[in-house]
N, C-alpha and C positions, 0 to 999 in steps of 0.2 A: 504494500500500500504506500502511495506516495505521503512525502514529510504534509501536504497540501491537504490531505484526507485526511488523515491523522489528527491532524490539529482540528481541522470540522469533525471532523465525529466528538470529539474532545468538547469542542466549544456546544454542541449540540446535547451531549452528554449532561453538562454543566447547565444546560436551559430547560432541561426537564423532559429532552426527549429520549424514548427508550432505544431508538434506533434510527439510523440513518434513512431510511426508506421513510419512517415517522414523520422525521424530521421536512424531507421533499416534498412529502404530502400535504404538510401543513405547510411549507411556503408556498407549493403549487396554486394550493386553495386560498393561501394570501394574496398573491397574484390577482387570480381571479376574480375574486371581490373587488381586488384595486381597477383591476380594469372593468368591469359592469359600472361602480361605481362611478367611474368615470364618462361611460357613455350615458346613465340615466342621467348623471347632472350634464352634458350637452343635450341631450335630448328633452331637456327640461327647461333650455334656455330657451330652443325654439318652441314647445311647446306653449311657453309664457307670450309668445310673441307671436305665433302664428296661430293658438287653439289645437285644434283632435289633427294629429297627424293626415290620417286618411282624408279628411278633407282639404289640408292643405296639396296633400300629394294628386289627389285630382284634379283641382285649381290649376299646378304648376305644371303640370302633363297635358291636359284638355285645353288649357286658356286658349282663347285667341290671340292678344295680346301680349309680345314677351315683353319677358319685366327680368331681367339679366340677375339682380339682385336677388329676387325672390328664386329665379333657377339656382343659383348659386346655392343660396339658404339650402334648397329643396334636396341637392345633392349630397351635401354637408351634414343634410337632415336623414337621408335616407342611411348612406354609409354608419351615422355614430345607431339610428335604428336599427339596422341588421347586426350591425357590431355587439349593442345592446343584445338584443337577441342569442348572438353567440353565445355572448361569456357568462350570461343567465343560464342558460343550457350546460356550458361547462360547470359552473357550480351548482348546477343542480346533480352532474352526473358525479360530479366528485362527490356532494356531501350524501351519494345513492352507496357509493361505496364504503361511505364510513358505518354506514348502518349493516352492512353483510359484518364486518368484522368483529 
């Protein structure tokens, strides 16, 4: 095992975790939260400012009218939404596996 490992299992040891695999899990799942957490609060900004997603996202796809700004919003919008999505799904399947062990 590298001097590199050694010393994390060590400093992991020392924080109350029983194993290194423990240990990954639970930053995995830290991870995770960090980033969800990060797209509902963007998905929260345009939410404040544009109302219910789904009707902005017809708006900015249907309109007659372009409005650059509001495309712009709408892409920014949709990306941290599917993102949102994602990483909701990853912590949901990570904390599916904390309950099997």
């Amino acid at each position: 095992m590298s001097e590199v490992m050694q010393r994390a299992r060590e400093i992991f040891k020392g924080a109350g975790f029983g194993s290194l695999d423990e240990a990954v899990f639970s930053f995995a799942m830290l991870l995770a939260k960090a980033k969800l957490s990060e797209f509902e609060e963007e998905c929260g900004i345009f939410k404040r400012k544009y109302g219910d997603y789904e009707a902005f996202k017809r708006n900015a796809e249907g309109g007659e009218e372009e409005n650059f700004v509001e495309w712009d919003d709408y892409l920014a919008w949709r990306f941290a939404e599917e993102s949102r999505k994602f990483w909701m799904q990853e912590v949901m399947q990570l904390g599916a596996l904390t309950t099997r062990v």
